[in-house]
Structure formats: C-alpha cells, structure tokens
N, C-alpha and C positions, 0 to 999 in steps of 0.2 A: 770687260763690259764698259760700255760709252759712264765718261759722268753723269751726263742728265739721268741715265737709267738709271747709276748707284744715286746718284740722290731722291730720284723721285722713289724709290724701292724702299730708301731708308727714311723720308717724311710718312710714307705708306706704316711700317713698321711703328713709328714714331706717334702719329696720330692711335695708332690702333691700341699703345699704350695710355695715354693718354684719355682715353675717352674708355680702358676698361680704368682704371686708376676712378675715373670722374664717377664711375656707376655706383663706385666701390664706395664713394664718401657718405654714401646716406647715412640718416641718422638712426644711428643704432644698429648696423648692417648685421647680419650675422651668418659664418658661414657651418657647411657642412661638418657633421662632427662634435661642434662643442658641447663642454657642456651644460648643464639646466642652467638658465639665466637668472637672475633674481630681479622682481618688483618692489619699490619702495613701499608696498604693502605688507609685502613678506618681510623687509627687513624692520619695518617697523615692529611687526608682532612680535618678531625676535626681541628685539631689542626692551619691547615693555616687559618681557618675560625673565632676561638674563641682566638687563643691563644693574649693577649693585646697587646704585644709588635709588631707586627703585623701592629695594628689601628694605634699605635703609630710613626713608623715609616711613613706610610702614612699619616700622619699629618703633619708629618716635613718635608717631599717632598712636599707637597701642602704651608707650611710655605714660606718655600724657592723660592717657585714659584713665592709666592705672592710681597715676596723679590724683587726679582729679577726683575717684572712686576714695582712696585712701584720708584726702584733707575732707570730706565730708564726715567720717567715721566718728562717732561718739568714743569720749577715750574710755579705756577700762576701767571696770572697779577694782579697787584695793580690798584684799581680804587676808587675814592675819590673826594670830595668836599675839596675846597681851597676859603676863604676869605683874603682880603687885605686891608688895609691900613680902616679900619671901624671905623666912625667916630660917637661917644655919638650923636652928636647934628645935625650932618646930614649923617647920614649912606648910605640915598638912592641919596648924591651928593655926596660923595666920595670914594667910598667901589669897588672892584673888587669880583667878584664872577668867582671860575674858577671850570668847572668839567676837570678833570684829568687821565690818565691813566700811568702807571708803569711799566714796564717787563725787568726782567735779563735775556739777552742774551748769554745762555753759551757758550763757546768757545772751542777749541781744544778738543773736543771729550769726553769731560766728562763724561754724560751721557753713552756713551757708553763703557767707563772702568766702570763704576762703575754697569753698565746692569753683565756686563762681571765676575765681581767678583761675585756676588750674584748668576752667570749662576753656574761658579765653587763651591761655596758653594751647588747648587741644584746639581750637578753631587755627592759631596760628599754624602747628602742626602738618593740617587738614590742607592748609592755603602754600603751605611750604612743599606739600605732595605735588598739587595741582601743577602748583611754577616747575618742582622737578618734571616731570613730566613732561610739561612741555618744553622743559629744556632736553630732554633725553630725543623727543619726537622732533623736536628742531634739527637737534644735532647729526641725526641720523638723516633729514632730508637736508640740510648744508655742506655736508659730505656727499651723500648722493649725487648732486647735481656736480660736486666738483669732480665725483671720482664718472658720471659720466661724461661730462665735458671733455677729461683727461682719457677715455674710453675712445672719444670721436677724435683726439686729440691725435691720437696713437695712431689710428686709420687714415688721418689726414697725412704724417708722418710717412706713412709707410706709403701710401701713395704718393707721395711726392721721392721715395725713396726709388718706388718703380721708375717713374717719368724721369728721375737722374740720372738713372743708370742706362735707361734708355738713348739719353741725351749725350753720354759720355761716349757710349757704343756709335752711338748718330757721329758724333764730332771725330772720332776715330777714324771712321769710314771716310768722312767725307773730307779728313787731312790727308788721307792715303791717296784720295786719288784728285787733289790739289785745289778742292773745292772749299777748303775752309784752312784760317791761318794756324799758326800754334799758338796765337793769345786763345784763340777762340778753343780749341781743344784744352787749353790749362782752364779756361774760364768753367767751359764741362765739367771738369774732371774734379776741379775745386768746388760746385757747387752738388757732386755728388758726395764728397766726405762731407760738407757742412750738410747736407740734408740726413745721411745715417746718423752724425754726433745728434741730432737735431730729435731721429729716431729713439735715440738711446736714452735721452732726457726725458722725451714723451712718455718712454715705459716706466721709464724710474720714477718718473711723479705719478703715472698710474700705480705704481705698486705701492708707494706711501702712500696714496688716499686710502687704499683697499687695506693697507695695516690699518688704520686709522677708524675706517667705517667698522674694519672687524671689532676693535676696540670697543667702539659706542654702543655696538649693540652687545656687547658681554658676551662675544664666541672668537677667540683670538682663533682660534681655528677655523673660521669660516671659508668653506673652500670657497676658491675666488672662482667667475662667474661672468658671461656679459651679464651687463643692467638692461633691462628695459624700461624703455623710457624716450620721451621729443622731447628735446630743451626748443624747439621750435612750437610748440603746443599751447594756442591763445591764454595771455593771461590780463585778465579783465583789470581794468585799471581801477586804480584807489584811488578814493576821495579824501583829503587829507582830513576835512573835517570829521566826518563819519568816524573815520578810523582813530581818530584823538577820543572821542565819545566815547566809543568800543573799548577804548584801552585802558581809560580812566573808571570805567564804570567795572569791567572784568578782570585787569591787571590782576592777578595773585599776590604780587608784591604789595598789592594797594591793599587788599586781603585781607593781609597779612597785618600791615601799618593799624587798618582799622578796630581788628582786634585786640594790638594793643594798646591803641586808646582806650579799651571798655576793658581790659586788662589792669591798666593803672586805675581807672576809676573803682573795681574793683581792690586794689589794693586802699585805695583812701577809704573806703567806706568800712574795709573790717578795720582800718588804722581808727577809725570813728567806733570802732562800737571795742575798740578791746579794753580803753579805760571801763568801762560797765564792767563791774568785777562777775565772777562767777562763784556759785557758794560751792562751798563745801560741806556736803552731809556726811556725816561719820556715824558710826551707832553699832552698838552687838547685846550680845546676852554671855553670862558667863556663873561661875559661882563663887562666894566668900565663904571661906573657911574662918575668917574671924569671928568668934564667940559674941552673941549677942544677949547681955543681960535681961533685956525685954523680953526677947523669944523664949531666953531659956535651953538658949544652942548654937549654932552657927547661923550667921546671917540668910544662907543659902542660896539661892536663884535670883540675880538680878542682871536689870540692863541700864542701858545708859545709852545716849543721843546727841550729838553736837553738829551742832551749826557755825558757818562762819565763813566771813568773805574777807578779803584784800581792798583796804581801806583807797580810794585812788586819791590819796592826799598832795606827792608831790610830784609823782609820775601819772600823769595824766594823756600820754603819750604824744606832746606835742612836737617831738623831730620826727619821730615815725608819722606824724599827720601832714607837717611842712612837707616832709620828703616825697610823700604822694600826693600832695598839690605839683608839688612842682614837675613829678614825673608825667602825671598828667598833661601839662605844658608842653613838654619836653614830645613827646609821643604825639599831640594833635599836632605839632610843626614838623615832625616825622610823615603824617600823611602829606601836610605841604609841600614838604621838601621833596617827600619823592615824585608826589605830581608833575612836580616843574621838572625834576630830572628825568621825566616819562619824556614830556615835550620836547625837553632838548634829545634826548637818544631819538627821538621819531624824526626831528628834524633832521637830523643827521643821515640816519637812515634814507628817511624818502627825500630828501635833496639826491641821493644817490644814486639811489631807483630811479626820480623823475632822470637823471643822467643817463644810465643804462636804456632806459625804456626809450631814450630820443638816441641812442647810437644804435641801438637793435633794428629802429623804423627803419635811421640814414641808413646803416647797411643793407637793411631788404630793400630800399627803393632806388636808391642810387649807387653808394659804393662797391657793391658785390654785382649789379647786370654792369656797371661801366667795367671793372676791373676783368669781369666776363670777353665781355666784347671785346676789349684791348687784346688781351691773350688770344681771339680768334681770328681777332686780324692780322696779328703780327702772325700768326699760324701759317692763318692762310696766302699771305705777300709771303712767306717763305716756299712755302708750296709749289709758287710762282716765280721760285728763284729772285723775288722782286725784297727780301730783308735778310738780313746775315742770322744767322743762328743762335747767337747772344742776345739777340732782339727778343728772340721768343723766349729763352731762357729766364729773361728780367722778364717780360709778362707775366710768367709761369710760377716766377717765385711771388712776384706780388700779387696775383691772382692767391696763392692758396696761403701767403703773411696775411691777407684782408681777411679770406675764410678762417684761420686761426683767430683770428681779433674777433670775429662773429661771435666765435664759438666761446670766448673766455670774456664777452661782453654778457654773451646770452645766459651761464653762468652765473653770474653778480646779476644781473637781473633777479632769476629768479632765487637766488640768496637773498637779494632786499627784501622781495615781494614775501619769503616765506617767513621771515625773520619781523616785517609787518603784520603778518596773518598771526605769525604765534606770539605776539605781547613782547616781542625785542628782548627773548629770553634765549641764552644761550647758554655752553658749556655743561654737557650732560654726563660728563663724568668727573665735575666738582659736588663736592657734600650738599645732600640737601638744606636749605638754609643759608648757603657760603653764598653771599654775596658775588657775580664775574664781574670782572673789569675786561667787557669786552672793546680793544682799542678800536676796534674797525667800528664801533657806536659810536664813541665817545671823542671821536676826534673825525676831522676830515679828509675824506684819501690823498696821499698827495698829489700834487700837481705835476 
C-alpha cells in the first residue's frame, strides 16, 4: 500500500478514536450493565441513619436530660428506729423506743439553679447534635464531589489510555513504512505507559475515596456504584457579608458558647443562694417504758420535734462565688473568641472559593476552547501531512492535563462553596463535641 494511503487510513482510525474517547468524557457518563448508581441524597440518608457519631450524640442529649431531671429532685426522707436510755437488767422498765422521720428542707431556690445549669448543659448537648450533623452531612458531600471528580478522573484516564494506544499503533505503522522517525515512535510509545501508570493512579484514588465515603456514612460495606451527579451544575455565588451574618447568628458552635454563658451564670446564682442554710426537720412518736411517779405507771406514748439549720458563720461560700464570676468571664470571651475564629476560618475558606470560582470561569472561557482548538489544528495540519505526529500528541496531552485541572478545580469549588453553606463544620467521624482542626480552614493552600 502507497504511504499516503497508510497514513491517511491510519489519521482516519486515529481521529475515530479520538472523538469516541471525547463522547465518552461526559460528566457522569455511564455505560451498559452497571450497577445502581448512588445520589448524594441517598447517601446522605444513609449516613444520618448508620453514621455512629449520630447515636452518640443522642445519647448525650438524653444523658443530659436525665441530668438535668435528677438535680431538680427533692432529696429523701430519713426514717429510722431510735432506742434510749436501755437498761441490761431491766430494758422493758427503763428504755424509750422511738420511730422517727428526717427531711432537709431546701431553701432559696436551689433546686432550681441547679435544674437550670444541667437545662444549659442539655441545650449545649442539643447544639453539639446540630454541629454533628452537619459535620456528618458535610462530610459525606466533601467526599462525594471528591469521589466523583476522581469518577470523571477515571474516564478521563482511560480515555486518554484509548487515544495512546491508538497513537502508538499510529507511530508503529507509519515507522514501518518510513513515514515517521524512531524518536517519534518512542515518543508514542512512552506516552502510552505514562498515560496507563496515570490510569492506575486514577482508579486507586477512586477506590480510597469510595473506602472513605463508605466509612462516613457507617456502611463499610457499601457496594461501590457510579455517583450521579454535574460538578459542572450552576453554583450561585456568595456574598461574603450575608454569609458572616448567617454564620454568626446560626453557627452551633456559637450555640453552643452561648449556652454556656447562661450555664456559668447559672452556676453563680445557685453559688449565691447555697450560703442560705436549709433547715432541718426531724420528729417521730414513740413510747417510755420509764415509770412515771405522777402517772402512776410508765410514761407511755410520746413525741418529739426538732428544728435546725447550719449557722453560715465562716463559710459563706465565697470561692465557690469568685469562681463563678470568673467563669462567667471566662465563657462570654469564649463566644468572642469563637466569633473572630468564625471570621478567620470563613476568610480562609472563601479567599479560596473566590480562587476556584475565577479558575472554573478561566477554564470555561478561555483555557479549555484555546487548548480545544490547538489539539484541532494540530490534528488537522497532520491530516494534511502539513505537522509531524508528536505535535498532535503534545496537544492531546495538554488538551486533556487542562481538562484534568477543570476537573480537580471544579472539585475545591464546590468543597469551599459546601463547606460555606454548612458553618465550616467538618470531620464527621470525630466525637460529638471534639473540637477539628481542620488544616485546609485554618491555614492557606500552598502556593
């Protein structure tokens, strides 16, 4: 066969891969066979249903309840047998037998400061649910977009795995029949191994996300699935102000803070009323077996009554009063502090977003139709025997390096944006309550 024909035969073969390869990149593509896909709606129910930290929380709300139920409760009466004055040698002419009853009467409201802090620890409880939660519901769509990023990641891979092999097949042919050199055939041939290692990497960060997602939602077994889902799917931009208001005003964490300011204020006020003693009534009925020369017999049937309280002479509880001043202090500079640690994690955050959101536009508008059109040209002056075959290869590779960059910009996108929407709560399988030190808030990407 003439060369012009093997070449033009093998650009023919070569484009027809190429442009099935390109059909194939859509987002979310999915072929014949597989099976049931899963929606970030599904996996969320999942997730609110199994993930542990969940059960856990609601445990510690019902702790708290129980709390809270128990320090109000009035304490028991004391009730008891009492003998007196029992005699060896005549016990049934001298002895007192008395039944008896006991009860502390509390005073100034105790009971109900102390109802009252335990209320405030269940609201913290309540606030500590909410934050889990949305840390569990975060966490399961921060994964999601990453495990389908690394879905389309895969498909990108494996398309550009066909277009290599196609390439290698192409430069093969057209060494044989003296059309192209042997750099240009090693050049093929080396950018089909780097495209498969390239392959192999794509699937292995897909199958740790998919451990990962399985994890968050509490079903390690979760058979794996495509996602459905457009990481291209309009996302309405935030107003940084709005979203400071929102956060400051809803935060859980802030909630949280809140309640125990009225937490400590609650501990100062029962610290104020414990010096107020509480009495103590005592009293029974009983009978005297000692002879009574007036009566004429034994004393017989009597009773008796006492009163009495705890003098507040030198304990007047004044470190227990200091110490809930001061915690008070302590706990209203807690809501301050987290405030301003709200702002700085949000600025962090949407500095990052506003970044992703201006490389997502550059890529839709300019990077991805320029990086397009190069790879077409070069195509087509090959076509025309008018570029050497390495030409379209480098197009080919930065054409789908640029689409890979899309794809893991688009990604961090909408990670910022969700990660703003949920109060910059993450880590949904830390303890409810645990404090995350999430780095990717708290510091800025590198450069």
């Amino acid at each position: 066969m003439h060369p012009k024909r093997i070449v033009s035969h093998v650009v023919t073969v070569s484009l027809g891969l190429v442009f099935t390869a390109q059909a194939r990149i859509g987002m979310g593509a999915q072929t014949e066979g597989q099976p049931q896909s899963w929606t970030l709606e599904e996996l969320e129910r999942i997730a609110l249903s199994h993930n542990p930290t969940l059960a856990q929380a609601d445990a510690a709300i019902r702790a708290a309840a129980g709390l809270t139920l128990q320090a109000g409760l009035y304490p028991n009466p004391i009730m008891g047998y009492m003998a007196e004055e029992l005699s060896l040698r005549a016990a049934s002419k001298t002895s007192e037998h008395l039944f008896f009853m006991e009860q502390a009467i509390v005073t100034a409201g105790k009971l109900k400061h102390s109802r009252s802090i335990f209320a405030q620890e269940q609201l913290q409880e309540e606030a500590n649910k909410e934050a889990q939660t949305l840390r569990v519901v975060n966490g399961v769509r921060l994964l999601y977009f990453e495990a389908l990023g690394a879905q389309q990641m895969v498909e990108l891979r494996r398309s550009l795995v066909e277009i290599a092999r196609g390439a290698d097949t192409t430069s093969q042919q057209l060494f044989n029949v003296g059309a192209a050199d042997r750099p240009d055939l090693l050049e093929a041939q080396i950018e089909r191994h780097q495209s498969e290692v390239d392959l192999m990497e794509a699937e292995n960060d897909l199958d740790r996300v998919w451990r990962m997602l399985a994890a968050m939602v509490g079903n390690p077994s979760l058979e794996r699935a495509p996602l459905e889902g457009d990481l291209e799917a309009e996302i309405p931009k935030l107003d940084p102000d709005s979203v400071l208001v929102t956060l400051l005003q809803e935060s859980p964490e802030i909630k949280r803070a809140e309640a125990g300011v009225e937490r400590a204020r609650g501990v100062l006020r029962r610290a104020k009323a414990e010096p107020v003693p509480d009495a103590l009534l005592r009293g029974g009925v009983g009978y005297n077996l000692e002879r009574s020369e007036f009566l004429g017999g034994s004393v017989g049937p009597e009773a008796f009554i006492e009163v009495g309280f705890r003098v507040p002479l030198f304990n007047r509880n004044q470190g227990n009063i200091a110490a809930a001043q001061a915690e008070i202090r302590r706990a209203e500079q807690e809501v301050t502090r987290l405030e301003l640690e709200l702002r700085s994690r949000l600025a962090v955050v949407y500095d990052r977003y506003l970044d992703s959101l201006g490389l997502v536009e550059r890529y839709q508008t300019e990077v991805l139709p320029k990086a397009q059109e190069a790879y077409d040209l070069y195509l087509a002056r090959f076509r025309e025997m008018g570029a050497a075959y390495p030409q379209v290869l480098i197009a080919q590779r930065t054409l789908f390096q640029v689409r890979a960059q899309y794809v893991e910009t688009l990604v961090e996108l909408r990670q910022d944006d969700l990660l703003i929407r949920g109060m910059l709560l993450a880590g949904g399988l830390e303890p409810p309550g645990m404090r995350v030190s999430n780095r990717e808030m708290t510091a800025p990407p590198a450069q």
